[in-house]
FITOR-235491 format. One record per residue (C-alpha): residue number from 1; residue in three letters; x, y, z. Coordinates in nm, 2 decimals, always signed. Each point is the difference from the previous one (the first is absolute). Example, Ala and Ser with C-alpha at 12.3 -4.5 7.8 and 13.67 -1.06 7.14 Angstrom:
BEGIN
+-------+-------+--------+--------+--------+
! zator ! pator !      u !      v !      w !
+-------+-------+--------+--------+--------+
!     1 !   Ala !  +1.23 !  -0.45 !  +0.78 !
!     2 !   Ser !  +0.14 !  +0.34 !  -0.07 !
+-------+-------+--------+--------+--------+
***
This chain:
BEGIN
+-------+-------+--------+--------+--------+
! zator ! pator !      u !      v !      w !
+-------+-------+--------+--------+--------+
!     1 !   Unk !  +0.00 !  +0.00 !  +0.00 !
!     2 !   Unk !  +0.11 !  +0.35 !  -0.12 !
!     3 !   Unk !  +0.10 !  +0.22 !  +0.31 !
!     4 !   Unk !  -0.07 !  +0.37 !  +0.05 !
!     5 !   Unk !  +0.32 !  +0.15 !  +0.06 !
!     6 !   Unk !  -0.07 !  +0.38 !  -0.09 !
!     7 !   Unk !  -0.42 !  -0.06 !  +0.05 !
!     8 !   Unk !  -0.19 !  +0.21 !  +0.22 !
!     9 !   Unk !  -0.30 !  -0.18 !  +0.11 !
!    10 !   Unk !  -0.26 !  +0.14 !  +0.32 !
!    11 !   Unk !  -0.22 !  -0.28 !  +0.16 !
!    12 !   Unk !  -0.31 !  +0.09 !  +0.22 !
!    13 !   Unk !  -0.12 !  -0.15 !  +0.27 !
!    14 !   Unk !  +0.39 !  -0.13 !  +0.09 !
!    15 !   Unk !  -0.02 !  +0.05 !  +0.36 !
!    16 !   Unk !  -0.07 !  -0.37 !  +0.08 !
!    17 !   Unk !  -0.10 !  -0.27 !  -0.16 !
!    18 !   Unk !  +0.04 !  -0.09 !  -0.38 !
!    19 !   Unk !  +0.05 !  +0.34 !  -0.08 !
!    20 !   Unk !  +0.31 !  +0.02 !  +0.27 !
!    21 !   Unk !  +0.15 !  -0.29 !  -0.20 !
!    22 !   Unk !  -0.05 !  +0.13 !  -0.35 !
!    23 !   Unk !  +0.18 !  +0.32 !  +0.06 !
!    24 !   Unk !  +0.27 !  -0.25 !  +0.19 !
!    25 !   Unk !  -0.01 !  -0.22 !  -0.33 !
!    26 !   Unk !  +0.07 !  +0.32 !  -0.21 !
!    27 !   Unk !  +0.26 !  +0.14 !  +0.21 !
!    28 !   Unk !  +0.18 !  -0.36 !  +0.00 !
!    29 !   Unk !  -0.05 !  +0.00 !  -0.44 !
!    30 !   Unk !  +0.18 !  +0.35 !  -0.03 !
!    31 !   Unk !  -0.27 !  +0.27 !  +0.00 !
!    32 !   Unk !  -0.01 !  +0.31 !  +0.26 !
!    33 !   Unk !  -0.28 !  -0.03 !  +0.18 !
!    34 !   Unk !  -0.26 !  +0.20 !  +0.13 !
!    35 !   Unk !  -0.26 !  -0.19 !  +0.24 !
!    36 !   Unk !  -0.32 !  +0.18 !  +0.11 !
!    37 !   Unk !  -0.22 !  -0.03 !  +0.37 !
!    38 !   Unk !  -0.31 !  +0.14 !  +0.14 !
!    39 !   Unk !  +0.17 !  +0.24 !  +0.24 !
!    40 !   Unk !  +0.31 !  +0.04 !  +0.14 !
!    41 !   Unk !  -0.03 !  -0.26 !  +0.27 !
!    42 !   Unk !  -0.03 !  -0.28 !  -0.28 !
!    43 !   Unk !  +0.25 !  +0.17 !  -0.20 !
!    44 !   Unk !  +0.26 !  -0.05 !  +0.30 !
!    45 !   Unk !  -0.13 !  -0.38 !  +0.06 !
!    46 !   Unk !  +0.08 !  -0.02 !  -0.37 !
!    47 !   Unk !  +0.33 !  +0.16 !  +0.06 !
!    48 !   Unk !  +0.13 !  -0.15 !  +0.28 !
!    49 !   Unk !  -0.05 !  -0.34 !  -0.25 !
!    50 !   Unk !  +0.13 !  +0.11 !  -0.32 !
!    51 !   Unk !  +0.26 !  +0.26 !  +0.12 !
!    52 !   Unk !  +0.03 !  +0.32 !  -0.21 !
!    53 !   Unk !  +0.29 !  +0.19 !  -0.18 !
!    54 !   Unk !  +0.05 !  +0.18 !  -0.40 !
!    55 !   Unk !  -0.16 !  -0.29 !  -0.12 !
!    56 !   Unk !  -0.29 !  -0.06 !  +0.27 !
!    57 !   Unk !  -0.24 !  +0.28 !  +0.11 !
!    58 !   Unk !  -0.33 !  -0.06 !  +0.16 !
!    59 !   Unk !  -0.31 !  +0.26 !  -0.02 !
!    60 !   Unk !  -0.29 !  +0.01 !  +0.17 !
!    61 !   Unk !  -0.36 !  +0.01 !  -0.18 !
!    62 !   Unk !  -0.32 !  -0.03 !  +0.09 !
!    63 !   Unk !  -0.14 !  -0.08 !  -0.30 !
!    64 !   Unk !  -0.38 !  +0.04 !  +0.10 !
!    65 !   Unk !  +0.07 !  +0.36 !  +0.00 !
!    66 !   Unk !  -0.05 !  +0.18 !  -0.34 !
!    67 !   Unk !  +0.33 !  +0.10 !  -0.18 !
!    68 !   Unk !  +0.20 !  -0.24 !  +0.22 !
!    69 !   Unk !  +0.12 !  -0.23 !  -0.32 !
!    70 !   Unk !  +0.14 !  +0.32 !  -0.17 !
!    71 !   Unk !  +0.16 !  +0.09 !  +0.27 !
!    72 !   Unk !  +0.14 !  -0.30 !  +0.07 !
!    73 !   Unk !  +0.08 !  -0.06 !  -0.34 !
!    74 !   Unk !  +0.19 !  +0.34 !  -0.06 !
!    75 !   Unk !  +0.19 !  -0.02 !  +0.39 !
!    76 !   Unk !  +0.16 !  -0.29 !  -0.20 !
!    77 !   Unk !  +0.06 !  +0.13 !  -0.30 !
!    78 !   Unk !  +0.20 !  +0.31 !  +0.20 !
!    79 !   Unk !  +0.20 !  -0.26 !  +0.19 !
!    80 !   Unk !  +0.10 !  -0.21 !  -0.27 !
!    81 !   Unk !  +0.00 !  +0.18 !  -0.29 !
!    82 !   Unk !  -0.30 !  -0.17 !  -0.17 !
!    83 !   Unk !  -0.16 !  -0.35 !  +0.01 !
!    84 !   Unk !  +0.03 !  -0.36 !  -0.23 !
!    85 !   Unk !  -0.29 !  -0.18 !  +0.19 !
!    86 !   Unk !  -0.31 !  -0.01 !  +0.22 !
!    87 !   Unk !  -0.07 !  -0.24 !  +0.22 !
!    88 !   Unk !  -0.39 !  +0.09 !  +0.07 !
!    89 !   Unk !  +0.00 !  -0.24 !  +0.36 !
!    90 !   Unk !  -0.19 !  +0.22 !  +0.24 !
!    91 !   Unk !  -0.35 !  -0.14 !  +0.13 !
!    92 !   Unk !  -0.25 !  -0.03 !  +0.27 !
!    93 !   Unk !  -0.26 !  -0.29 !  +0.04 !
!    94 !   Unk !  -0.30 !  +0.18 !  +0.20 !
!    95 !   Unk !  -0.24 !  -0.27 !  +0.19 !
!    96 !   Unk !  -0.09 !  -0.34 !  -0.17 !
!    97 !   Unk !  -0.34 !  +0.02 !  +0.15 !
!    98 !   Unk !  -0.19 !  +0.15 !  -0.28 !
!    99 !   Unk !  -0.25 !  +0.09 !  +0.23 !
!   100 !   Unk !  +0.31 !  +0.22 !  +0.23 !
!   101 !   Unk !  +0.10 !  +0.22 !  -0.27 !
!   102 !   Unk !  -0.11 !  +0.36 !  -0.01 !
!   103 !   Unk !  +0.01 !  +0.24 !  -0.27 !
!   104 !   Unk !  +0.30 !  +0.19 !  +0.11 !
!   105 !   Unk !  +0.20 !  -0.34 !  +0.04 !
!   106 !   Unk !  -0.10 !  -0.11 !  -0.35 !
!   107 !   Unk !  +0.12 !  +0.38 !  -0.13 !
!   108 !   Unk !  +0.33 !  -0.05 !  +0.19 !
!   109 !   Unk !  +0.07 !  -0.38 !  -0.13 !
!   110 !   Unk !  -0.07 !  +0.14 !  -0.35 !
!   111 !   Unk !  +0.14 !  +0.25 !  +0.01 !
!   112 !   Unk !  +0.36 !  -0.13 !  +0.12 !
!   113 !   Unk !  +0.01 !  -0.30 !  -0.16 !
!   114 !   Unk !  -0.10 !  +0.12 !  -0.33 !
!   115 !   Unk !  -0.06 !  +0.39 !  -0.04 !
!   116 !   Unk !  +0.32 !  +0.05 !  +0.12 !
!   117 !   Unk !  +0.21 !  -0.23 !  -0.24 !
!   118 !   Unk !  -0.14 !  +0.20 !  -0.29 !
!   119 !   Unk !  +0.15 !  +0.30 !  +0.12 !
!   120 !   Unk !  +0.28 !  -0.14 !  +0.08 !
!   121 !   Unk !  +0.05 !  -0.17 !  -0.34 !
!   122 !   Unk !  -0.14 !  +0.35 !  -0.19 !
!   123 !   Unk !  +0.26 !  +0.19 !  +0.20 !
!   124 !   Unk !  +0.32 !  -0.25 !  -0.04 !
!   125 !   Unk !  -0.10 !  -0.04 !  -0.41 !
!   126 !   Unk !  +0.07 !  +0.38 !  -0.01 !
!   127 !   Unk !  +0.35 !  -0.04 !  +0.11 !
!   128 !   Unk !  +0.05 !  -0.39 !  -0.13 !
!   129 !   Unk !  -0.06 !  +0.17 !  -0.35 !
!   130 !   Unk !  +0.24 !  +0.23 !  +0.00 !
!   131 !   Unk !  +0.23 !  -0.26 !  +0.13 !
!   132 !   Unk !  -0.07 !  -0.20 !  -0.33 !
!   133 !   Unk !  -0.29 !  -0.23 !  +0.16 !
!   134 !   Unk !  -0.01 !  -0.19 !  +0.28 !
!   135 !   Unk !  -0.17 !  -0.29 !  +0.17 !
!   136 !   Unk !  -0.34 !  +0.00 !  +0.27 !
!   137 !   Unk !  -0.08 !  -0.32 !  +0.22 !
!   138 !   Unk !  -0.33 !  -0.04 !  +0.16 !
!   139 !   Unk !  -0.06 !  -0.18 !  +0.31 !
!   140 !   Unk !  -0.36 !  -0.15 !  -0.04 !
!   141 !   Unk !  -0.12 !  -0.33 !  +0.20 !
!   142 !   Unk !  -0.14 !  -0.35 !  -0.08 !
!   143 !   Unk !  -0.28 !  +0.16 !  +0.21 !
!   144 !   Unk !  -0.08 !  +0.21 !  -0.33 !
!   145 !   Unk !  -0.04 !  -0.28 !  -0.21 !
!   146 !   Unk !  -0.21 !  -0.28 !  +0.21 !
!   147 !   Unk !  -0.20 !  +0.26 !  +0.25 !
!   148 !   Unk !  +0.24 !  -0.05 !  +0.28 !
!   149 !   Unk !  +0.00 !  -0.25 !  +0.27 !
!   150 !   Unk !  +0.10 !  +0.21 !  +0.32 !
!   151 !   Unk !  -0.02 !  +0.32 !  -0.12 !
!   152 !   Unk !  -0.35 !  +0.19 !  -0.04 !
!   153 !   Unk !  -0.12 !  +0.20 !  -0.35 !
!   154 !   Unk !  +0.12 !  +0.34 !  +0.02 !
!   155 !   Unk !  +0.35 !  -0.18 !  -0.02 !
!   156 !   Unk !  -0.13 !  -0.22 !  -0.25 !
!   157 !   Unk !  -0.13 !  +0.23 !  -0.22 !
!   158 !   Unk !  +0.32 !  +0.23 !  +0.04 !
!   159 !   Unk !  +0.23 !  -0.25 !  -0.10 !
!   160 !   Unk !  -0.23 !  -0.14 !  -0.32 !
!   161 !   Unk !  +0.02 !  +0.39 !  -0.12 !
!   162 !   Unk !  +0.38 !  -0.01 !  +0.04 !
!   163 !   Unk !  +0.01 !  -0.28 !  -0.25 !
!   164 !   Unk !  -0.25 !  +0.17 !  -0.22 !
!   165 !   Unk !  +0.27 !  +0.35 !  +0.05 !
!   166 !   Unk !  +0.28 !  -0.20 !  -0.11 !
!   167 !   Unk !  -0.15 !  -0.11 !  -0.31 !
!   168 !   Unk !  -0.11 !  +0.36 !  -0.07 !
!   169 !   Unk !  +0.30 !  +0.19 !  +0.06 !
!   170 !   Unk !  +0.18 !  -0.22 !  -0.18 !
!   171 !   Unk !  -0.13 !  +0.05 !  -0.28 !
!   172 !   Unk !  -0.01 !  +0.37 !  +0.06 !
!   173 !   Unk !  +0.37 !  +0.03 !  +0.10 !
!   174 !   Unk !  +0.15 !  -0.23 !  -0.25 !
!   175 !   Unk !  +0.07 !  +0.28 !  -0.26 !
!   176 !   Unk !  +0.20 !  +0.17 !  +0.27 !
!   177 !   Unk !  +0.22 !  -0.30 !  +0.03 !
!   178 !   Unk !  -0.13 !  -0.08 !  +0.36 !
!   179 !   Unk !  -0.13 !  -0.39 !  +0.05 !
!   180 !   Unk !  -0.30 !  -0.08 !  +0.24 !
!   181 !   Unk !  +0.02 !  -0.34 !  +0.16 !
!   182 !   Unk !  -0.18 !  -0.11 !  +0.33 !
!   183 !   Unk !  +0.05 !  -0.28 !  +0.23 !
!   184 !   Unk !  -0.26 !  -0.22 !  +0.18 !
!   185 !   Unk !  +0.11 !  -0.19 !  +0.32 !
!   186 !   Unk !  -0.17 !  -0.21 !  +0.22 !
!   187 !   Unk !  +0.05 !  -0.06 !  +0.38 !
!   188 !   Unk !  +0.36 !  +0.11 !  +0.04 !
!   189 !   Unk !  +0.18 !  -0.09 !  +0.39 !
!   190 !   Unk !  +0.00 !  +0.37 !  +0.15 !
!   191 !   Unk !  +0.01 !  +0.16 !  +0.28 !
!   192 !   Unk !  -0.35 !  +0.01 !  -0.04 !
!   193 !   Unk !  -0.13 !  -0.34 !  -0.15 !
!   194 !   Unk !  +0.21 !  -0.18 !  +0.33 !
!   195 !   Unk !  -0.25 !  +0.17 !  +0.24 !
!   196 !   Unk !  -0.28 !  -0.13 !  -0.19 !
!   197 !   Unk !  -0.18 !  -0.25 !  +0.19 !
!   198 !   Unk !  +0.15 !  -0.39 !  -0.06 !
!   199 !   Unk !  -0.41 !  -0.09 !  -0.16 !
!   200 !   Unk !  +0.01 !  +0.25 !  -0.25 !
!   201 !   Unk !  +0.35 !  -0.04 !  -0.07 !
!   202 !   Unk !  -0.07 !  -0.43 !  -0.07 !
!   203 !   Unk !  -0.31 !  +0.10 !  -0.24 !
!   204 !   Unk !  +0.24 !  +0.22 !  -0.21 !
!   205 !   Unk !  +0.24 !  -0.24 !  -0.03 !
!   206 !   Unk !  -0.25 !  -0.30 !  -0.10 !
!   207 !   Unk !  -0.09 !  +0.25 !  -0.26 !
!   208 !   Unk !  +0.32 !  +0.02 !  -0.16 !
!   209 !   Unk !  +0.10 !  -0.26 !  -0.20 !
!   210 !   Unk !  +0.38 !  +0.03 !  +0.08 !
!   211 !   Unk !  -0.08 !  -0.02 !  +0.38 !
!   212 !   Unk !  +0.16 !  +0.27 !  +0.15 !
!   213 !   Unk !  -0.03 !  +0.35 !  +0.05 !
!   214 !   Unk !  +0.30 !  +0.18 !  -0.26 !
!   215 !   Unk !  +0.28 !  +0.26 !  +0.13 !
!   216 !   Unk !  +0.10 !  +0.33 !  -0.09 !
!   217 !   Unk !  +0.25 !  -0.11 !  -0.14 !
!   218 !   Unk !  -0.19 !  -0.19 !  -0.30 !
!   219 !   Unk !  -0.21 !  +0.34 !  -0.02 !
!   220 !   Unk !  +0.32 !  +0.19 !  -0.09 !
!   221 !   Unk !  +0.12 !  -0.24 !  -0.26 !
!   222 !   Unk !  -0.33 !  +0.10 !  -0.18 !
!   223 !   Unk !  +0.08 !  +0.37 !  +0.06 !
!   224 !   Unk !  +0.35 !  -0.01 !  -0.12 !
!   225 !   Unk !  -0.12 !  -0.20 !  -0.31 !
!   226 !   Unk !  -0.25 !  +0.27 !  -0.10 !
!   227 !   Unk !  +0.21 !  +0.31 !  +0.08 !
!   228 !   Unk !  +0.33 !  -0.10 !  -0.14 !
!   229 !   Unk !  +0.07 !  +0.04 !  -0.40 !
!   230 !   Unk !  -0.01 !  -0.43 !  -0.02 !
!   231 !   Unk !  -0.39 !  +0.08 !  +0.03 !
!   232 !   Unk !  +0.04 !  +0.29 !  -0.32 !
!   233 !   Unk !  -0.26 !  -0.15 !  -0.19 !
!   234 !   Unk !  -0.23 !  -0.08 !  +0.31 !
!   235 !   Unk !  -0.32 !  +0.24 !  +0.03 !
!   236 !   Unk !  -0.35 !  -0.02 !  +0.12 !
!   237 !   Unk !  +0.07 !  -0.31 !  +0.16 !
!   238 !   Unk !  -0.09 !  -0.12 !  +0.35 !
!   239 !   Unk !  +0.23 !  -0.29 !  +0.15 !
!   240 !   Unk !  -0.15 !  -0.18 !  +0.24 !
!   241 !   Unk !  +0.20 !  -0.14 !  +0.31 !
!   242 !   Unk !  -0.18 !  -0.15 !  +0.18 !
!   243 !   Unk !  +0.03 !  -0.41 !  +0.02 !
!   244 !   Unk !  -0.25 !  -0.10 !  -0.26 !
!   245 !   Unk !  -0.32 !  +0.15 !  +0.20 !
!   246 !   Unk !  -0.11 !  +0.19 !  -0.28 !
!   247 !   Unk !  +0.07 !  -0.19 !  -0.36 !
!   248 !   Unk !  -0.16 !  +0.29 !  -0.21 !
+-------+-------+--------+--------+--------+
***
């Protein structure tokens, strides 16, 4: 795999998690890395991880707020000089309980998991052109693509529109030279899927035909596949990683 010695790339949502290991996995490949948190308590979490120097600045966003991605997107830009890839990560689930979930908590899930990665992408494309094109990953869910199984519909339907985004910009970006790809995992071991309870934990795992939850670590092979130039030709597409749960 190609490595990105000389890239720029910003993941969001890289505070924890599978976000915290894709902007590790980018470092490691070459790029300089910028890696995104709520606030600056979750920036520092991220930090005290993942370390920081020339090559490795966090920023905080709250990307709820309006004008947050292009902010974050040109605090960047002014620290590195420009910007290769987006890593679109960041996301809430809000309740699973259909019947728990307010309008204002449906607004917020929406709006961070998938306003906010348009933005982002709109504002990065205006500097990725100029760069000579560049490369966006979205981080969508299984949970888009079969209703979800512990998570409830305003995540759902957030991550089905990401997918739907994906295909859309990439078309729309592709004369710029900028490529679109998303990524769909499935029950990844987290910091958050080990507290889940050991029940729910057992079902997902009888649903997966490779039997076993996957690691962050399979979820960044997928990421450096679709933003590296072995992926040049690779558009549109969403690549699933997620154990043979979803065949479609």
């Amino acid at each position: 795999m190609a490595g990105f010695a000389g890239k720029i790339v910003l993941v969001t949502g890289a505070s924890r998690g599978i976000g915290l290991e894709l902007a590790r996995a980018f470092a490691d490949a070459g790029a300089a890395v910028g890696y995104a948190g709520r606030d600056a308590d979750s920036v520092a979490r991220g930090r005290e991880r993942l370390g920081e120097g020339p090559r490795l600045r966090g920023f905080a966003a709250d990307l709820a707020r309006s004008g947050a991605p292009e902010r974050l997107v040109a605090a960047a830009v002014e620290a590195f000089g420009g910007i290769d890839v987006l890593v679109n990560n960041a996301g809430i689930a809000g309740p699973a309980d259909p019947w728990q979930v307010d309008e204002a908590e449906w607004d917020r899930v929406q709006t961070v998991n998938l306003r906010a990665a348009f933005f982002c992408a709109r504002a990065a494309v205006r500097h990725m052109k100029a760069r000579g094109g560049g490369s966006i990953v979205n981080v969508s869910s299984v949970a888009g693509q079969i209703g979800g199984v512990a998570t409830g519909p305003a995540y759902v339907a957030a991550k089905a529109g990401l997918i739907g985004l994906t295909r859309s910009l990439a078309r729309q970006f592709a004369p710029l030279g900028v490529r679109v790809n998303c990524i769909a995992p499935a029950d990844i071991e987290t910091d958050m899927t080990a507290a889940w309870p050991d029940e729910l934990r057992r079902r997902l795992v009888a649903l997966t035909p490779l039997g076993r939850f996957g690691t962050a670590r399979e979820v960044c092979g997928a990421a450096l596949y679709l933003a590296g130039d072995d992926a040049s030709f690779v558009t549109g597409q969403t690549l699933n990683v997620n154990g043979g749960i979803y065949m479609g």
